[in-house]
C-alpha positions in Angstrom: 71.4 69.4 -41.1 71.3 73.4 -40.3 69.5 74.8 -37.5 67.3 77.6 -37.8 67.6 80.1 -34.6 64.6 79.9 -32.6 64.3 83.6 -31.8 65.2 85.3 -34.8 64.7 83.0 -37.6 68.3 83.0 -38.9 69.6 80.4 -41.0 71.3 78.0 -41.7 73.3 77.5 -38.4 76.2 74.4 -38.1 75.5 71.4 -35.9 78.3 72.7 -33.8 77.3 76.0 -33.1 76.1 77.3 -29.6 74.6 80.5 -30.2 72.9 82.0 -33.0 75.5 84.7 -34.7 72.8 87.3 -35.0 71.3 87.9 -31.7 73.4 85.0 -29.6 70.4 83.0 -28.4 71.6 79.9 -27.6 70.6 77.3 -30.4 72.2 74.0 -28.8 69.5 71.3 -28.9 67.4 73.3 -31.3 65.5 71.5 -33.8 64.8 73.3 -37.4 61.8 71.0 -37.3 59.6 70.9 -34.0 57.3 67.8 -35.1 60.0 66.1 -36.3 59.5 64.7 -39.7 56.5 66.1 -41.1 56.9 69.8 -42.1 52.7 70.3 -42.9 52.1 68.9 -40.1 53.4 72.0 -37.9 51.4 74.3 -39.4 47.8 72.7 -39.1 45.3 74.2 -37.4 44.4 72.3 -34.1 41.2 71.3 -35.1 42.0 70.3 -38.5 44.6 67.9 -36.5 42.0 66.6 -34.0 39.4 65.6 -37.1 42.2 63.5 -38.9 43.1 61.5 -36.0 39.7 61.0 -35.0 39.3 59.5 -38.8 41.8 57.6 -38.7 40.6 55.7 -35.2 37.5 55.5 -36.6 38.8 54.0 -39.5 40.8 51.6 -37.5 37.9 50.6 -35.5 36.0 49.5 -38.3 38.9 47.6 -39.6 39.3 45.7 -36.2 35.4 44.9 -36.0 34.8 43.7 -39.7 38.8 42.0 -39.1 37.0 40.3 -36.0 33.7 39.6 -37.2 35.1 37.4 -40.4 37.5 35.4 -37.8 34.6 34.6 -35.6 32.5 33.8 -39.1 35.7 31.2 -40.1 35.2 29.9 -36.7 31.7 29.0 -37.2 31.9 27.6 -40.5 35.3 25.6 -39.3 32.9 24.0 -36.3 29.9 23.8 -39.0 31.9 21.7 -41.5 33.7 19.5 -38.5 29.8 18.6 -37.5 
């Protein structure tokens, strides 16, 4: 996978290259990708970011309650039918 140098943007740079051959930063540990798997993801606005997660838990936490509530229902009818 090639590197892109941190401070000046050139690319590609090899996986065993220390610094970058236009303005020798060092690129060692240097990821092309700083989320680290989803490209879009980088270039979100904050807020846009903190919306989506907070949809997503809420989301989830309806899941869990109706996922709870029809356990608890199976549990009453189960104790209704063995009375």
């Amino acid at each position: 996978m090639a590197k892109t140098c941190p401070s000046c943007g050139y690319h590609p740079i090899g996986p065993f290259t220390d610094n970058c051959p236009m303005c020798a930063e060092p690129v060692r540990n240097v990821r092309s990708n700083p989320v680290g798997g989803f490209p879009g993801l980088a270039s979100m606005p904050p807020v846009l970011k903190w919306v989506l997660g907070g949809m997503v838990l809420a989301v989830l936490g309806v899941a869990g309650c109706c996922g709870l509530g029809m356990w608890r229902m199976n549990t009453v009818f189960q104790e209704a039918q063995g009375e």
